[in-house]
C-alpha positions as CSV (number, residue, x, y, z in Angstrom):
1,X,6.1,-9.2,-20.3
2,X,5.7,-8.0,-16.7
3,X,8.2,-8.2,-14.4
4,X,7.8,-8.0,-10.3
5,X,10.7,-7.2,-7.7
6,X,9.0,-7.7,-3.9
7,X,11.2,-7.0,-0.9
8,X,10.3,-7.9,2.8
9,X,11.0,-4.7,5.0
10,X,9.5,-4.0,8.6
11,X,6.6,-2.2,8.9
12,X,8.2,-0.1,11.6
13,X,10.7,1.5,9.1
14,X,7.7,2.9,6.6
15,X,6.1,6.2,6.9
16,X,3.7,7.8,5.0
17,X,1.1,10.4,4.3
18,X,-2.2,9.3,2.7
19,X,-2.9,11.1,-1.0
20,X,-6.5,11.0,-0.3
21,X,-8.9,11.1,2.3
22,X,-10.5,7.8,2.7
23,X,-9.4,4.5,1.3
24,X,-11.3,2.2,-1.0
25,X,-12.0,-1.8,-0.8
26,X,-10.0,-3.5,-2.9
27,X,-11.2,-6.0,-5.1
28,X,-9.2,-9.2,-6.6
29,X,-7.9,-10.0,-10.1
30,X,-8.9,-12.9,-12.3
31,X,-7.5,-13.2,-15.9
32,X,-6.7,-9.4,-15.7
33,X,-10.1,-8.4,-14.9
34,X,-11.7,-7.2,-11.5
35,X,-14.2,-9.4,-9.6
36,X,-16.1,-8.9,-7.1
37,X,-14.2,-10.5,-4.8
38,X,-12.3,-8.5,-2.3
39,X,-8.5,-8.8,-2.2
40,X,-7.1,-10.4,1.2
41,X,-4.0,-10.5,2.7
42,X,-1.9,-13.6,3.4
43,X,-4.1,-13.6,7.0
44,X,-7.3,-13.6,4.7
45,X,-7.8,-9.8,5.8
46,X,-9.9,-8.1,3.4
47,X,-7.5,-4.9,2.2
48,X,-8.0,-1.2,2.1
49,X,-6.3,0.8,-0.9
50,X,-5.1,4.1,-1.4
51,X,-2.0,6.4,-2.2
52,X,0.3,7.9,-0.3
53,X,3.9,9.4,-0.4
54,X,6.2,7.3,1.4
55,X,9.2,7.3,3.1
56,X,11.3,4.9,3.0
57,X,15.8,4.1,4.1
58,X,15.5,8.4,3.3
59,X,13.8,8.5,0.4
60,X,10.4,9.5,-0.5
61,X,8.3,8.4,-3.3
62,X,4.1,7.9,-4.3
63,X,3.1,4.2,-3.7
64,X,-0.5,2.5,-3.9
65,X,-1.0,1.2,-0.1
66,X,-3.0,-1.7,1.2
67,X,-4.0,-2.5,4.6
68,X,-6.6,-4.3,6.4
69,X,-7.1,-1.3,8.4
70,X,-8.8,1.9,6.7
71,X,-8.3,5.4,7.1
72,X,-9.4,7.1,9.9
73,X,-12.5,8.6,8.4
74,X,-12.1,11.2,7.2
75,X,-7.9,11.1,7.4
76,X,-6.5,14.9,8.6
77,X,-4.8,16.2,5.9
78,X,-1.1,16.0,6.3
79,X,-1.2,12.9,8.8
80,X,1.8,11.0,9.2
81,X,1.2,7.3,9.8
82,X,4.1,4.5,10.4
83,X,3.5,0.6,9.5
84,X,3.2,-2.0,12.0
85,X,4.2,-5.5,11.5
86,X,5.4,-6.2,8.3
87,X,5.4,-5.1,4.7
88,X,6.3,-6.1,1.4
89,X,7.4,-3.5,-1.3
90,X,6.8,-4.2,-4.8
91,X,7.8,-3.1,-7.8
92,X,6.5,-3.9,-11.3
93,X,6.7,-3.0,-15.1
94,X,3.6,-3.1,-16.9
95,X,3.5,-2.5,-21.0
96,X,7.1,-2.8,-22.0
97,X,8.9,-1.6,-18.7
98,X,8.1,2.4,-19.5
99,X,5.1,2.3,-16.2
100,X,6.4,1.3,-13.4
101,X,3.9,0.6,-10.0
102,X,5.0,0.9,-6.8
103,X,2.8,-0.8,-4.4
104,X,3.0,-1.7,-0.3
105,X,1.4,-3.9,1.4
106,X,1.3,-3.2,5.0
107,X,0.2,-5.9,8.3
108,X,-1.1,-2.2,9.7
109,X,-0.2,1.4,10.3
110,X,-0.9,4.0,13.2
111,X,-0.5,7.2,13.4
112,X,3.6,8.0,13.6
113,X,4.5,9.4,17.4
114,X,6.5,12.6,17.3
């Protein structure tokens, strides 16, 4: 049985380094398999995926990220972005609570100012 914990938090407070350098389309889920359809945000946004190690209240930890914005293309390596607008943290067991996602959903990001 899966179980999902989602928690409103300012996109202001989030910062995070992207894992990769480019992010992906992300594509919607029907009866646990992927269409073709591409995932959209509560504005109807389609949403750009990737992962990144956030920060987050002090503490760090890996995350999948989606946005309606993607990477710069390519992303520096080592950029530091902050949200914008809100975001909603999420986490979730899958297969008997031993895998554990972490995901974010972000309104936008920019880079973070010094």
């Amino acid at each position: 049985m899966t179980a999902r914990l989602a928690i409103s938090v300012p996109g202001s407070s989030i910062r995070f380094v992207p894992q990769a350098a480019e992010s992906r389309q992300k594509y919607a889920y029907v009866d646990g398999k992927r269409s073709d359809t591409p995932a959209t945000d509560s504005k109807g946004r389609a949403l750009q995926g990737f992962a990144a190690t956030v920060e987050l209240a002090g503490d760090r930890f890996s995350a999948q990220v989606a946005a309606p914005t993607p990477l710069p293309s390519p992303a520096p390596l080592g950029t530091v972005f902050q949200g914008t607008g809100g975001a909603v943290l999420a986490i979730s067991n899958q297969r008997d609570a031993f895998d554990l996602r972490v995901s974010l959903q972000l309104d936008g990001f920019e880079p973070a100012k010094a």
